[in-house]
ZASE-596261 format. One line per 10 residues: number of its first residue (from 1); for each residue x, y, z of N, C-alpha, C. Coordinates in nm, 3 decimals. Layout:
# residues N
NUM = X:Y:Z:X:Y:Z:X:Y:Z; ...
//
This chain:
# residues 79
1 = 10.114:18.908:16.846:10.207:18.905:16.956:10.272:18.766:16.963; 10.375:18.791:16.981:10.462:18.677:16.976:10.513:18.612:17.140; 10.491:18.480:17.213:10.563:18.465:17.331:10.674:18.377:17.295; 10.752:18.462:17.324:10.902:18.419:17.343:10.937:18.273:17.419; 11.046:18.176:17.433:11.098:18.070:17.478:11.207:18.120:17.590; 11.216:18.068:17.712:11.306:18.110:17.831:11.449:18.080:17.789; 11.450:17.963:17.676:11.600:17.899:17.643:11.615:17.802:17.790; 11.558:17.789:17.860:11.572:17.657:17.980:11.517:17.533:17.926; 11.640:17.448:17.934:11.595:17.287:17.906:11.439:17.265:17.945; 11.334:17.207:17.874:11.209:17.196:17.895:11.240:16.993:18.004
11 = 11.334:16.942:17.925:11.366:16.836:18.088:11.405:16.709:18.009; 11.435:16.628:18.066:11.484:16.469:18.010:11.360:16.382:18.022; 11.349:16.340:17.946:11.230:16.187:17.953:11.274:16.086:17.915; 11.290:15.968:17.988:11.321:15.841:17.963:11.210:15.739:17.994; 11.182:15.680:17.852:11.092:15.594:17.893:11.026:15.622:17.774; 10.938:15.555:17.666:10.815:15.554:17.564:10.736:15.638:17.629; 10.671:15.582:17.742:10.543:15.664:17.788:10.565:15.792:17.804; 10.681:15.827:17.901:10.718:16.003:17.943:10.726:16.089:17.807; 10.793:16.007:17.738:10.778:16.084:17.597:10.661:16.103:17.556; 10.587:16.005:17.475:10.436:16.015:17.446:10.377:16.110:17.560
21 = 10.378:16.092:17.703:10.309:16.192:17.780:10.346:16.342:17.747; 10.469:16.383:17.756:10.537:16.475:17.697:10.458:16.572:17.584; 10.478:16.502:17.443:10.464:16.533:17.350:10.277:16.531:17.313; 10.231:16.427:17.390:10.080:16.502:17.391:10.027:16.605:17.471; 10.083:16.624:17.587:10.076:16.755:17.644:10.115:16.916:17.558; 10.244:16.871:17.452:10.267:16.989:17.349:10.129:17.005:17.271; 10.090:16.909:17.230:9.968:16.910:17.149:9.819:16.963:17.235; 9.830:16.948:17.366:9.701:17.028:17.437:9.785:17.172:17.477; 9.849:17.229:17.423:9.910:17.356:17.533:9.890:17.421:17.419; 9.891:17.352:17.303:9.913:17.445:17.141:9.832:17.384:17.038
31 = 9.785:17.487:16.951:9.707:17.443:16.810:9.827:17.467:16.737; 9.789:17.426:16.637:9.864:17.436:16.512:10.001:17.429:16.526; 10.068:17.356:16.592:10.187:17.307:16.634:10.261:17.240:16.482; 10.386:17.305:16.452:10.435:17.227:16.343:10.611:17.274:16.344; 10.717:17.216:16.315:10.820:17.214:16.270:10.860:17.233:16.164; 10.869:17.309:16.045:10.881:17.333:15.945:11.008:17.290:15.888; 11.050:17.194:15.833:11.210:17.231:15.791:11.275:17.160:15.897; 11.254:17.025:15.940:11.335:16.964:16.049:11.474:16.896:16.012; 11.576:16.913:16.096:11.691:16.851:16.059:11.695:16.724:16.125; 11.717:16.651:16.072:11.782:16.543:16.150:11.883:16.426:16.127
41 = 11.941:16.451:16.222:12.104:16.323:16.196:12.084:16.249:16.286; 12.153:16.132:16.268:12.218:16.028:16.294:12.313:15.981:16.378; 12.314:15.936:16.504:12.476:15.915:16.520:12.555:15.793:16.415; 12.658:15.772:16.407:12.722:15.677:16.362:12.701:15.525:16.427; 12.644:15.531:16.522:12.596:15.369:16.585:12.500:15.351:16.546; 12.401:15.469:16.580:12.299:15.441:16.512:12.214:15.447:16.657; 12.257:15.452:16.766:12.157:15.449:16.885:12.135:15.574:16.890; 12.159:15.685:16.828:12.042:15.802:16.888:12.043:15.876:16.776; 11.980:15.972:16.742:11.913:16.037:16.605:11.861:16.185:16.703; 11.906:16.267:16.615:11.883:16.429:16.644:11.778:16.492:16.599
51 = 11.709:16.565:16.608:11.610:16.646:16.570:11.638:16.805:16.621; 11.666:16.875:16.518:11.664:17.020:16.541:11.539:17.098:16.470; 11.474:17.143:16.475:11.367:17.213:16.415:11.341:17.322:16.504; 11.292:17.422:16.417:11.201:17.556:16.480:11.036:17.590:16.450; 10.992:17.561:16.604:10.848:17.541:16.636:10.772:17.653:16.601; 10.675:17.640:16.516:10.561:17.715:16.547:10.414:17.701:16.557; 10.333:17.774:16.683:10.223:17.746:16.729:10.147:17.849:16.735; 10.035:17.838:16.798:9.937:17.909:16.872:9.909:17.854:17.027; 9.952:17.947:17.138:9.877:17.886:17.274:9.789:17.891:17.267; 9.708:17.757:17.273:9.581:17.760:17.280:9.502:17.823:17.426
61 = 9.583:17.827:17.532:9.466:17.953:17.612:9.469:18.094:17.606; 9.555:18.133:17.524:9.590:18.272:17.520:9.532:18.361:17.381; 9.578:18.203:17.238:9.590:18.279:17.135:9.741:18.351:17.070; 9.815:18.355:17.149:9.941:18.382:17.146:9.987:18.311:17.039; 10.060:18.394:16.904:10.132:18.251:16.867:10.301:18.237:16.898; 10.305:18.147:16.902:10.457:18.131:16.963:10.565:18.033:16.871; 10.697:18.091:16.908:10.783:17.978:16.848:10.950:17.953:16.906; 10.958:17.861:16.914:11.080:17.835:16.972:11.190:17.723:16.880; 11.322:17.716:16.973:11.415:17.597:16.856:11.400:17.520:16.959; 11.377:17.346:16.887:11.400:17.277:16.930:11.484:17.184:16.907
71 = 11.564:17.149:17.013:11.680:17.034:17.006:11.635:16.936:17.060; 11.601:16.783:16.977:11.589:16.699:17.113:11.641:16.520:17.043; 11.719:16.485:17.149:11.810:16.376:17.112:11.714:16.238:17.159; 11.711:16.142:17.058:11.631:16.025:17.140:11.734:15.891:17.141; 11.761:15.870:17.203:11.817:15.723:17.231:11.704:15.562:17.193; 11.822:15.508:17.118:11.702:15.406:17.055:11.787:15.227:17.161; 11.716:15.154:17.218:11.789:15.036:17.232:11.698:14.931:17.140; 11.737:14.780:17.149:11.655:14.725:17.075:11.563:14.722:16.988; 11.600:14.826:16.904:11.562:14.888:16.753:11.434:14.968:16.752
//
């Protein structure tokens, strides 16, 4: 069984930490969490870099495995 993605923005994080908080929370909600095949560009300044990939997991309280697309843009300042 497969659980589906709502397609609702999962939210903005600004900040190192919100991110890191973020993205280790993906890692307790899911096993085997991986992106297979990630794209990613560049802007031309060079301050933000794209990541498109399509997720796949297991919820870890369910067993469910799941997969969704992800888009997510990071803004870089002072390198």
């Amino acid at each position: 069984m497969w659980t589906e993605a709502t397609g609702d923005p999962q939210g903005i994080f600004s900040g190192k930490e919100k991110v890191v908080d973020f993205t280790y929370g993906l890692f307790r909600k899911f096993t085997g969490l991986r992106w297979p095949d990630p794209e990613w560009t560049e802007s031309a300044d060079g301050k933000r870099a794209f990541l498109e990939g399509r997720g796949e997991a297991t919820v870890t309280q369910s067993g469910d495995r799941y997969r969704n697309v992800y888009f997510t843009r990071f803004d870089v300042r002072d390198g």
